[in-house]
N, C-alpha and C positions, 0 to 999 in steps of 0.2 A: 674507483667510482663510488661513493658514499648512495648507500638504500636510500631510498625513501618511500615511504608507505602508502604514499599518500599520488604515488604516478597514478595505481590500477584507476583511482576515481577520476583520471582527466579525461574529456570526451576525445576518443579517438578520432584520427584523422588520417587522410590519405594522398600525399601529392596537396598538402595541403588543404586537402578539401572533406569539410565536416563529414562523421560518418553518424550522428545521432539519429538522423531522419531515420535511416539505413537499423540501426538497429533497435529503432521503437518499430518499423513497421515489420520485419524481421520476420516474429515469434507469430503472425498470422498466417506466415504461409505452413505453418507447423500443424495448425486446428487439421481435422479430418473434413473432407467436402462430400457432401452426399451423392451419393452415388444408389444402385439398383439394390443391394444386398444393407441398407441404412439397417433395419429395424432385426436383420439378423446378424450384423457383426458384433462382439463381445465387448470389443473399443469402445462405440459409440453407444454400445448398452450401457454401459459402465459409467460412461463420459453422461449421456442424458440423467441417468440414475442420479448423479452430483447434481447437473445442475437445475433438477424437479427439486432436488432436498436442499439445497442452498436457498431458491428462489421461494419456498412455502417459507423457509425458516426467516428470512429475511423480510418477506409480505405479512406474513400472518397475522402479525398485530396491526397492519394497519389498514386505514379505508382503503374506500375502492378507489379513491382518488389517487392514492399512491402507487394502485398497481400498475399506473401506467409506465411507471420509471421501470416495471421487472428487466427489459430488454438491456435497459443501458446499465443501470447496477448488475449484472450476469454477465454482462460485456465488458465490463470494467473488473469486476474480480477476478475472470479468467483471465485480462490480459497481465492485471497486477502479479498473479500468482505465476504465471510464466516469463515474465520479464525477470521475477526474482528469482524462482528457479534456474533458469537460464543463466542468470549470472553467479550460481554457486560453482559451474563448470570452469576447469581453466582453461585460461587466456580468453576470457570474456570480459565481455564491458556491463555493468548492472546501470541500465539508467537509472532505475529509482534509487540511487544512491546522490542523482543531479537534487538539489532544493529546488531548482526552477522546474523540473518539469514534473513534480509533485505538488508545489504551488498552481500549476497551470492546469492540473487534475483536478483540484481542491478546491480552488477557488471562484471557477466558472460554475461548479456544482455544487458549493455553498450558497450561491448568492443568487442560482436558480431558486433554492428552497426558499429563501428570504423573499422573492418578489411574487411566488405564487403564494406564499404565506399574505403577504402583503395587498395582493390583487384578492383571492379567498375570503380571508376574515381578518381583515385592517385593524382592527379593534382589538381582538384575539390577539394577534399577530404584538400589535404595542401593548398591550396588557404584560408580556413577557419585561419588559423595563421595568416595571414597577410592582415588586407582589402587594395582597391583598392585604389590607391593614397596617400599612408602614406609617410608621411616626411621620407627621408633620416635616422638622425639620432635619428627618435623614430623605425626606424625596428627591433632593437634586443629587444628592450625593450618592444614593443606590441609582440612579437613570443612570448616570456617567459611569458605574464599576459597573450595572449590567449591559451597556452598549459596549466598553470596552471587553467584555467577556464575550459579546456576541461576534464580533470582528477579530478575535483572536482566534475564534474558530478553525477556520481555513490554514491558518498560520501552525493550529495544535496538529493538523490532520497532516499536513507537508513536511514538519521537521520530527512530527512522530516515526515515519514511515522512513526518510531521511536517517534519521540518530540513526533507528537500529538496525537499516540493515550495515552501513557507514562503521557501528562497534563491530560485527559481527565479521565482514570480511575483515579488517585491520588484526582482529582477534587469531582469525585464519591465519592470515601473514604472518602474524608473528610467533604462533606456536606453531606454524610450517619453519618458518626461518633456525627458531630456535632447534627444532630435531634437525636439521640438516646441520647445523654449526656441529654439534653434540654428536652427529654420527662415528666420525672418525677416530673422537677423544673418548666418548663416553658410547657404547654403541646399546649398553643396555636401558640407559636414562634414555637416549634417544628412540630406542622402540618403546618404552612406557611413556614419552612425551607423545609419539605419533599414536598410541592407542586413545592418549585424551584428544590428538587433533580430529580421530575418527567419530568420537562420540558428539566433539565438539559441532564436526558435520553436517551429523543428525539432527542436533539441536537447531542447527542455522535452515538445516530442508523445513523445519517445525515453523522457526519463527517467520520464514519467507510465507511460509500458507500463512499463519495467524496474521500478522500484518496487513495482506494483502485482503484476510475476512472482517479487520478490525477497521481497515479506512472506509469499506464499504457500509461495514454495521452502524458506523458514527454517522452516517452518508445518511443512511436509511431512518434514522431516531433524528437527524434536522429533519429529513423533509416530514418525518410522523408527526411535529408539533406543529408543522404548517397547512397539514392538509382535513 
């Protein structure tokens, strides 16, 4: 039967029947629920500690208009960050490895920023198409590279999040593969292979949090020039 690398990323299924739903909503029943001893358990010290220091770091520059979003960006980074964690575990499925279901992240939350941008300060808002002091006859021609700049947005934020985590397991797979071929032949390349797959690990637990802090912080800089 010939590898292919490229199975882990198909959406699993069961009898047939999708299991996506099943493991986006998954990693919620994992959070901690409050209970009697909330403010003395070390967990949820720890756990709120994060997300006071995420939510100032993320707010801090911007108005008070923005701070209405803290709930849903804090909601949205924890689930990012455990979806991808989750899926550094074997025999898992990583959704955010799907492009549709990071487009469908990305883009309902781009284009909220766009219309309270736009409902806000309209003027403001389209002053962004055109900078200050452009020549005469590059104005049509900056409107059209800065609209298509502004609509590729959504598109940077889905296949950014996409590519890496997508390099990152493949990368897995194939220097897992490679120390396992290597075991029997070579058995001490094969343990200096598996000490890079272990480092390699570590770097992928890194890049699954940044990732999941970088689609939010791009999230949080649209809606800062809209509000």
């Amino acid at each position: 039967m010939t590898l292919n690398f490229f199975d882990q990323f198909m959406s699993p299924t069961f009898l047939g029947i999708p299991l996506m739903a099943l493991a986006i909503a998954l990693p919620w029943l994992l959070y901690p629920k409050p209970f009697n001893r909330w403010s003395t358990n070390r967990l949820l010290t720890l756990q709120n500690m994060f997300i006071n220091l995420f939510t100032k770091q993320i707010l801090q520059p911007m108005s008070l208009g923005g701070h209405k979003w803290a709930a849903l960006l804090t909601a949205l980074m924890l689930f990012l960050i455990t979806l991808n964690m989750l899926g550094l575990l074997p025999y898992t499925f990583t959704p955010t490895t799907q492009l549709s279901l990071n487009m469908a992240l990305a883009f309902p939350l781009w284009f909220a920023t766009v219309i309270i941008g736009m409902r806000n300060q309209p003027t403001y808002a389209l002053g962004h198409l055109l900078p200050e002091g452009t020549p005469t006859p590059l104005i049509p021609v900056l409107i059209i590279i800065e609209t298509i700049s502004l609509f590729i947005r959504p598109l940077a934020l889905g296949v950014r999040l996409t590519a890496n985590l997508t390099a990152g397991h493949l990368l897995i797979q194939l220097i897992a593969t490679a120390a396992f071929v290597l075991l029997p032949i070579m058995p001490f390349v094969a343990i200096s292979v598996s000490f890079v797959l272990f480092l390699l690990t570590l770097l992928e637990v890194a890049v699954a949090m940044i990732q999941a802090y970088v689609f939010v912080l791009l999230l949080s800089l649209y809606l800062q020039e809209n509000v």
